[in-house]
C-alpha positions in Angstrom: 0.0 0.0 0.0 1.1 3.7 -0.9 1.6 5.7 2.4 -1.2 8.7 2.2 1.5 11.6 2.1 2.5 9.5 -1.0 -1.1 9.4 -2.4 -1.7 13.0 -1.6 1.4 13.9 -3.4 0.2 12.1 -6.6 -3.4 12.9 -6.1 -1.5 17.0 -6.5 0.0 16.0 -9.6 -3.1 14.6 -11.3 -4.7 18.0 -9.8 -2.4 19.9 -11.6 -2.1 17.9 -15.3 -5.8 17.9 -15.0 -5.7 22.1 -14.6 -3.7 22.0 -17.3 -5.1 19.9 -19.8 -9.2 21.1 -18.8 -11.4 19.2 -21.0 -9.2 17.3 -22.9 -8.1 15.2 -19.1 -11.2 14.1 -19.9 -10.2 10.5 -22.3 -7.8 9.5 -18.8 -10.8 9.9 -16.2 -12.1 5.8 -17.7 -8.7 4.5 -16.2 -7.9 7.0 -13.2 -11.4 6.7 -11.8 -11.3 3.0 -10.4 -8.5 3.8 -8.7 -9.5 6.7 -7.3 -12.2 5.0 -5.9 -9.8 2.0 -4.2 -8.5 5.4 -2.8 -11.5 6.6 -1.3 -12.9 3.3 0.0 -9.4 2.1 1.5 -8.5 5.3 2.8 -7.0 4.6 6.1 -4.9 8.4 6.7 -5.4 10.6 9.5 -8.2 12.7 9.3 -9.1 10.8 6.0 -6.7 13.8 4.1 -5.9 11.4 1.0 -10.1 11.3 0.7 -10.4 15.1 1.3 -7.6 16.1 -1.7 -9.4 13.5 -3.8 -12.9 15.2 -3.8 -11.1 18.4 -3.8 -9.5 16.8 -7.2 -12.7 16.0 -8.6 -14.3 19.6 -7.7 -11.3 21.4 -9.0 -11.6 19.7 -12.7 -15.4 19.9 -12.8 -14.7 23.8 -12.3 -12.2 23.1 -15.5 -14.4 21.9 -17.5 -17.8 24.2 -16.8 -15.5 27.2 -18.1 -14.3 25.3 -20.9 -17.6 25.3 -22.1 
């Protein structure tokens, strides 16, 4: 298992490329969603943080994509 300052890290990056690329993130969500969910269901950090970035993630690149269109 990934340590969650690990996950959090990565869960960054994707915020980030995802920023970057808007709407066109869009043809990576089919493979990164099933494991974001393993993340949320297995998150075992303190405070549940790992979960917290990952719906902050997924609010961050709906924003994206609403301006895009």
């Amino acid at each position: 298992m990934i340590s969650p300052s690990l996950q959090v890290t990565i869960i960054l990056v994707l915020e980030q490329v995802a920023l970057a690329l808007g709407s066109e993130f869009k043809i990576y969500l089919a493979q990164l969603i099933p494991q974001i969910l393993k993340v949320l269901v297995h998150d075992g950090s303190k405070e549940r943080i790992v979960t917290a970035n990952v719906r902050f993630l997924i609010f961050a690149y709906h924003c994206v994509v609403e301006l895009d269109q």
